[in-house]
C-alpha positions, -999 to +999 in steps of 0.1 A: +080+296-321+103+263-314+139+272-299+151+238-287+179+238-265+213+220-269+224+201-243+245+169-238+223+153-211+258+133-204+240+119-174+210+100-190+216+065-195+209+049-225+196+011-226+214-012-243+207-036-269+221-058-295+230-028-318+262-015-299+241+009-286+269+032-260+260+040-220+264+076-203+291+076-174+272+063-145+271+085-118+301+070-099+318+071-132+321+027-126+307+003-153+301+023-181+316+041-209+313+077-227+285+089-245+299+093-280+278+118-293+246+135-291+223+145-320+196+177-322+171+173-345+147+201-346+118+208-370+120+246-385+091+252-404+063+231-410+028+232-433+005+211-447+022+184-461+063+193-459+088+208-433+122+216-426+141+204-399+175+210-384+204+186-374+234+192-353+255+161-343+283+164-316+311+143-311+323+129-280+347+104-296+378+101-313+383+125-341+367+121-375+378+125-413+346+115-427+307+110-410+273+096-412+237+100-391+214+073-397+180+076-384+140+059-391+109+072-397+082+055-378+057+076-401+056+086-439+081+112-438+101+114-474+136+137-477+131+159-507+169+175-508+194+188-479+221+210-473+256+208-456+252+172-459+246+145-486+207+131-477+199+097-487+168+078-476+157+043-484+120+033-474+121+048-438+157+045-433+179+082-437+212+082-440+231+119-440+266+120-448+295+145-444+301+169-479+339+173-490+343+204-470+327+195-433+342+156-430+366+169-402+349+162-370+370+166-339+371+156-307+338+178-286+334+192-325+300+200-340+280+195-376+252+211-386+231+202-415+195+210-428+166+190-452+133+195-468+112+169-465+071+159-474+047+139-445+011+135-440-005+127-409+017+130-378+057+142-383+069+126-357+108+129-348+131+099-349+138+087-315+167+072-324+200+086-341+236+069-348+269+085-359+293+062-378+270+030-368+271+042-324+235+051-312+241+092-299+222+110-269+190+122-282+183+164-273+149+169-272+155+204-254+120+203-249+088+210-271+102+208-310+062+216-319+067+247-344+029+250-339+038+258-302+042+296-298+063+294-269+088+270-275+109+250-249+109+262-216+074+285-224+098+311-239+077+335-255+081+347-288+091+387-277+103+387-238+097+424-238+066+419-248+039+430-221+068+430-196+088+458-171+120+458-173+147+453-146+161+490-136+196+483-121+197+501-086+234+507-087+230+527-124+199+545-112+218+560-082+245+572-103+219+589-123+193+605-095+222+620-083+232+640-114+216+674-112+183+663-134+195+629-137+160+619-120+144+623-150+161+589-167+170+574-132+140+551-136+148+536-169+163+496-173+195+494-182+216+464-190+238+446-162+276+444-180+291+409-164+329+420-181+348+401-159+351+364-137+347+391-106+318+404-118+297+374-108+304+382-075+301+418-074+334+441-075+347+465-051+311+453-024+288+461-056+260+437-068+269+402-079+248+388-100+223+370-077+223+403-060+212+413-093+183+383-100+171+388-062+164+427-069+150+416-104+123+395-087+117+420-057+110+442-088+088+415-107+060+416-087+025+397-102+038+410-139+065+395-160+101+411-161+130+412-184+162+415-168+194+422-195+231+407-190+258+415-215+284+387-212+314+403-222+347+388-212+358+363-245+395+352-246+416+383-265+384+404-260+381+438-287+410+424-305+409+458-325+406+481-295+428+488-259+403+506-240+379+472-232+406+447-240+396+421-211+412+396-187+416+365-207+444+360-231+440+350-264+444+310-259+423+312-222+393+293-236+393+268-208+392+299-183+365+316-205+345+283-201+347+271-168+354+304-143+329+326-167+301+311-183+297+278-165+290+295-132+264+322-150+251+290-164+246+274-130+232+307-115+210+315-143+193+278-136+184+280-097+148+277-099+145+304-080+147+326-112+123+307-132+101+333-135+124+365-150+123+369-187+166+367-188+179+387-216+217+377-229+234+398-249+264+377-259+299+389-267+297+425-286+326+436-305+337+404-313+327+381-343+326+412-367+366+417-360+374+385-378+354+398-407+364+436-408+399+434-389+420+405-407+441+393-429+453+418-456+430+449-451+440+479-443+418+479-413+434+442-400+454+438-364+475+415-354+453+405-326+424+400-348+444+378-371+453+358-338+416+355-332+403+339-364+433+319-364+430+304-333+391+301-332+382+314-299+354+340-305+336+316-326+342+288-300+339+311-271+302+327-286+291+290-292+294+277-260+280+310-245+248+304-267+249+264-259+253+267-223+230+295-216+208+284-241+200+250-218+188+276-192+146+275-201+143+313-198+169+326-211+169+345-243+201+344-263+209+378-286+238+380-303+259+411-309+256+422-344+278+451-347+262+482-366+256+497-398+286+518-399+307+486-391+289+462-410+268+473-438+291+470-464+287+449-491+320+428-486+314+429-443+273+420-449+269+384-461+303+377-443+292+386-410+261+366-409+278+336-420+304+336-393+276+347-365+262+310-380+294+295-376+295+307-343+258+293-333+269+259-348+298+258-322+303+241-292+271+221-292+255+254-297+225+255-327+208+282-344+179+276-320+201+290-294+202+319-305+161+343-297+179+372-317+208+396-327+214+431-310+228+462-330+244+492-321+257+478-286+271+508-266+272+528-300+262+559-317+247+553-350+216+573-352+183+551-354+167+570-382+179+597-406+148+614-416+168+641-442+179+618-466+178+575-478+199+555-496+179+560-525+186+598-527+207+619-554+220+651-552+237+667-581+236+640-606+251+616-575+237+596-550+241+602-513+265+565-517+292+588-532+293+609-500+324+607-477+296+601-451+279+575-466+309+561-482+293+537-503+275+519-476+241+499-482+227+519-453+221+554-433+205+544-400+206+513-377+166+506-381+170+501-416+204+484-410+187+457-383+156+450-403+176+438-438+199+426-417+177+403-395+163+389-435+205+382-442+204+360-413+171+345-417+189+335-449+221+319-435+200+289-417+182+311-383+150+312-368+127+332-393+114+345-360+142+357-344+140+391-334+163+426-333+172+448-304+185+483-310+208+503-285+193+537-284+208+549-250+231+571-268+219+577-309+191+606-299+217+630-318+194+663-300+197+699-288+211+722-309+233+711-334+203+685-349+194+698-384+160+707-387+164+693-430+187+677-455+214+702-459+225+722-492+223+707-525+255+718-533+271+686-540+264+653-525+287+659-494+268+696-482+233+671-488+242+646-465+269+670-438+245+695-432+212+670-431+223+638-407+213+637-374+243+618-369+268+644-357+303+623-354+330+633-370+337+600-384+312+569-386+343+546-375+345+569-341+333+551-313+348+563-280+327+588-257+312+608-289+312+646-285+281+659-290+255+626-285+222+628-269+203+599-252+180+580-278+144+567-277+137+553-245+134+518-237+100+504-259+091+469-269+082+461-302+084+495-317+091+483-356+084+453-378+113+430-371+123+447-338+117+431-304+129+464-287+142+496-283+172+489-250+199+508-236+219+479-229+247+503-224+243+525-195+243+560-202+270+576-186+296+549-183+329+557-202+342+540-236+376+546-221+399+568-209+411+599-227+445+593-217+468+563-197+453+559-163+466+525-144+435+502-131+435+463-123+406+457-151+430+449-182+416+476-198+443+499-214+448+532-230+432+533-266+445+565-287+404+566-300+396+575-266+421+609-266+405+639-286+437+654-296+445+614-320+444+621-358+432+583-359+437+552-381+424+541-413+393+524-393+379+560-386+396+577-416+428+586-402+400+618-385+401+628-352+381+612-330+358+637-317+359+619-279+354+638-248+381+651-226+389+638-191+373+606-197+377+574-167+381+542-174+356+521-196+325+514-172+337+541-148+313+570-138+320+599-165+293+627-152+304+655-177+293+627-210+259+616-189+248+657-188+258+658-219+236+630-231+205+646-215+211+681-226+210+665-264+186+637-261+160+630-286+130+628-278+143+658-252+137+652-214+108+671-200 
C-alpha cells in the first residue's frame, strides 16, 4: 500500500532556468529566496489502463483568492474528471484550478484535490509542478508505487501484524503489584505523551527515549510496535474538565514547536528505525466540533471556540504531517465511538472534518495508516443479545432509550462501516481500525447470559446488553467495567487490532476537586452523586468513588476491571 509522506523539503534547492523557476533558502539563508510552495502528487489506485491520484499543493507565499497547478505528462496519461478542483488538460499539459468554494489559499495553507485518469504503458508522475505560473517543491515522500505493498519508508500494510508489542515497564509495575495484577502485568499498553513534560519524563519517570530505548531492548531479532497517544492539542476536551490540558485555546505555535516538533525530531533518530511506532493522534477532539457546537443542546462554549478558531483541525494536521515524514511511523487517528458518533447527523459529519483535518497543515490523507475507536472508553465490542436489525413488540431495538435511535450497538460493527464512511470521504481504501478493548469486557456477574424480556423494546435491550452503563454518554471511571479482549492483531475484517491504548487502571478523573499542576480540573461526570447533562441524559453518572486524578493510579477501578473481565483471567 502507498502512504507517501508530506514534507516541505525546504532545504532542497531547485535549479533554475528560464521559467522563473523559485530557490530554497540556502543554508546560510544568503542568495536565495523562499520556496513558494510544494506540491504532493500521489497515485491511489491504479489498474490496467486508469488510476486515481491525489494532489495537495501548499503555499509558502502571499495569500491567495484564486489558484492553478499546471503540470506535463511525459507519457499518455489522459484526465477523465476530478474533484475539489476544475481539471483541464490539453495534449500533455494539465491545468487544475481552484472551485468557488476552495480559492482562499493562505499564507502556509493547504488544497487538496483528486482525478481519474486513463494510461497505458508506464504512469509515470510529473516531475514538475507550478502554482499560479512559480515552479513548487516536488514531495515524493518516497515510493508512490501502489503496486508496492509497503509503501514509503517499508511501512507495512498492518504494523501489528507478526509483531510483539511494546509492554511499558512503568504500567506493568503498577499492575504486578496489584494482588493478581500479574496476570495482565505482561500485556502492551499505550505510552500517553499528555503534556510538553512528558517528553522528558515527569516527576524521574520515563521520557520518551527512555521509552524507545526499552522498546528496542524489548525488540530483540523480531519486529515491535510500540504505541504513543499524543494528547495535548490547544483547548484540549473542550467538552470535559477532567483532561482539559496545558495549552490554551489560541497556543497553536506552543502546540507546534514545544510538542510535536521535538516528538518529531526524536521519533527520527535513526536509532529507532527499526520499531513499528504506532501514533494515536489527538482523541476526544475533532468529534467535539461535530457533536458539541453551535446550537445543540449538547454545544459548549469552548467547543464553539474551537471550530471557530481552527486549532484541532490545524493542530491534528500538523501532528499527522509532521509525524507522518518520520518512515516508521504509523499515523491513527482518534475516531471517537459508536455511542458518540454513530448517529446519522454526527456519522458523515465526522468523517468529513477528520478529512479536513488530514488535508491540514501540509498534512494528506496518506498521512494518516488508520483511525482508532473507543480510545480510553467503554462501549462494548460486541453485543451478542440483540442487532440493529431486531424488533421487539412491534418496535425495533432503535426505539429503545438504549439504543436511542442510533445506527449501531457495538464498536466492531461501528469501526468496520465506519472505516467504509471514510474510505468514502477521499482515504486510503487500506487504511485500517484499532479498537480499545482494555476496558469494554463488561464480565463477572452482572453480564446477561441472553437478550432480556420481550416485554417491550426497553426490558429487550436493558436486561440483554453486555454493556452495563447507566448511560451510553457516561464516560468517567464506569462502575461495573471489566477488562476487554486482550491485545490481538488482526482479529476482524477491517481491523488492524485489538489495543488497550488506555492503561487499565489509570483514572478518567477525579471524583471530586483535588489541586494538581497538570491543568486537569474537576469534571462533575467524574462524581457519582452528579444527575448529569443532556450529553449523558441529564442520568447519573455511574463513576466510581474516590477516584485520583486522570492518569493517576486508581487500584480500587483496576481490581475492578479484573474481577469483571471478559474473556475472565485465569
Amino acid at each position: 500500500m502507498s502512504r507517501t509522506r508530506t514534507a516541505l523539503l525546504a532545504a532542497m534547492a531547485l535549479v533554475a532556468g528560464a521559467t522563473g523557476t523559485a530557490y530554497a533558502v540556502a543554508p546560510d539563508g544568503v542568495g536565495a529566496a523562499a520556496v513558494p510552495c510544494t506540491v504532493s502528487y500521489q497515485v491511489q489506485n491504479q489498474w490496467d489502463t486508469g488510476f486515481t491520484a491525489a494532489v495537495t499543493v501548499t503555499n509558502l507565499g502571499a495569500a491567495k483568492t484564486s489558484w492553478a497547478v499546471k503540470w506535463s505528462y511525459a507519457g499518455n496519461q489522459r484526465v477523465t474528471s476530478g474533484w475539489n478542483a476544475k481539471v483541464t488538460q490539453s495534449g500533455s499539459n494539465v491545468t487544475a484550478a481552484n472551485e468557488s468554494y476552495n480559492g482562499t489559499l493562505a499564507t502556509g495553507g493547504s488544497a487538496s484535490f483528486g482525478f481519474q485518469g486513463t494510461y497505458s504503458g508506464s504512469n509515470a508522475i510529473p516531475a514538475t509542478f507550478t502554482l499560479d505560473g512559480v515552479t513548487c517543491n516536488v514531495d515524493d515522500g518516497g515510493p508512490t508505487d501502489p503496486t508496492d505493498p509497503t509503501g514509503p519508508g517499508d511501512r507495512v500494510n498492518n504494523p501489528y501484524s507478526g509483531a510483539k508489542v511494546y509492554v511499558n515497564p512503568e504500567w506493568s509495575a503498577k499492575a504486578a503489584a496489584e494482588p493478581g495484577g500479574n496476570r495482565v502485568a505482561n500485556q502492551p499498553t499505550g505510552v500517553w505523551l499528555d503534556r510538553i513534560a512528558a517528553i522528558n519524563g515527569v516527576n524521574g519517570g520515563m521520557g520518551l527515549r527512555d521509552h524507545l530505548d526499552a522498546a528496542l531492548a524489548q525488540k530483540g531479532s523480531g519486529e515491535l510496535v510500540i504505541q504513543l497517544v499524543i494528547y495535548n492539542l490547544p483547548g484540549r476536551d473542550c467538552a470535559a474538565l477532567a483532561s482539559n490540558g496545558e495549552l490554551g485555546p489560541t497556543e497553536i505555535g506552543r502546540y507546534k514547536t514545544e510538542y510535536i516538533d521535538p516528538i518529531a525530531a526524536i521519533l527520527s533518530d535513526a536509532k529507532y528505525a527499526p520499531l513499528r511506532i504506532v501514533t494515536t493522534v489527538e482523541i476526544d477532539s475533532l468529534p467535539n466540533l461535530v457533536t458539541n457546537t453551535g446550537s445543540r443542546a449538547t454545544a459548549t462554549p469552548e467547543c464553539d471556540v474551537m471550530k471557530a478558531n481552527g486549532n484541532y483541525v490545524k493542530g491534528v494536521g500538523y501532528a499527522l504531517n509532521k509525524l507522518g515524514d518520520v518512515g516508521n511511523v504509523y499515523n491513527y487517528v482518534d475516531a471517537g465511538h459508536h455511542g458518540w458518533i454513530g448517529w446519522d447527523d454526527n456519522f458523515g459529519a465526522s468523517a468529513d472534518v477528520f478529512h479536513d483535518a488530514a488535508t491540514a497543515e501540509g498534512a494528506t490523507p496518506s498521512d494518516v495508516h488508520g483511525f482508532i475507536t473507543n480510545t480510553a472508553n467503554y462501549s462494548a465490542l460486541k453485543e451478542n443479545n440483540f442487532t440493529i436489525n431486531s424488533s421487539v413488540a412491534g418496535k425495533s431495538v432503535r426505539e429503545s432509550k438504549w439504543v436511542d435511535w442510533n445506527r449501531y450497538v457495538d464498536e466492531l460493527g461501528f469501526a468496520q462501516a465506519f472505516r467504509n464512511e471514510l474510505v468514502s470521504t477521499g482515504f486510503d481504501t487500506n487504511i485500517g481500525m484499532l479498537i480499545d478493548t482494555s476496558r469494554n469486557g463488561w464480565g463477572g456477574t452482572a453480564r446477561p447470559a441472553g437478550p432480556g424480556a420481550t416485554t417491550s423494546v426497553d426490558t429487550y435491550i436493558d436486561g440483554g446488553r453486555y454493556d452495563r452503563r447507566i448511560h451510553i454518554g457516561n464516560w468517567c471511571n464506569q462502575s461495573g467495567a471489566g477488562l476487554g479482549e486482550r491485545p490481538k492483531a488482526a482479529p476482524e475484517s477491517g481491523i488492524d487490532a485489538y489495543v488497550w491504548m488506555k492503561p487499565p487502571g489509570e483514572s478518567d478523573g477525579a471524583s471530586k476537586a483535588i489541586p494538581n499542576d497538570e491543568g486537569k480540573g474537576f469534571d462533575r461526570m467524574c462524581d457519582p452523586t452528579y444527575t448529569g447533562t443532556p450529553r449523558n441524559g441529564n442520568n447519573l453518572t455511574g463513576a466510581l468513588p474516590d477516584a485520583p486524578v486522570s492518569g493517576h493510579w486508581f487500584s480500587a477501578q483496576f481490581q475492578q476491571l479484573m474481577r469483571n473481565a471478559y474473556p475472565p483471567l485465569s
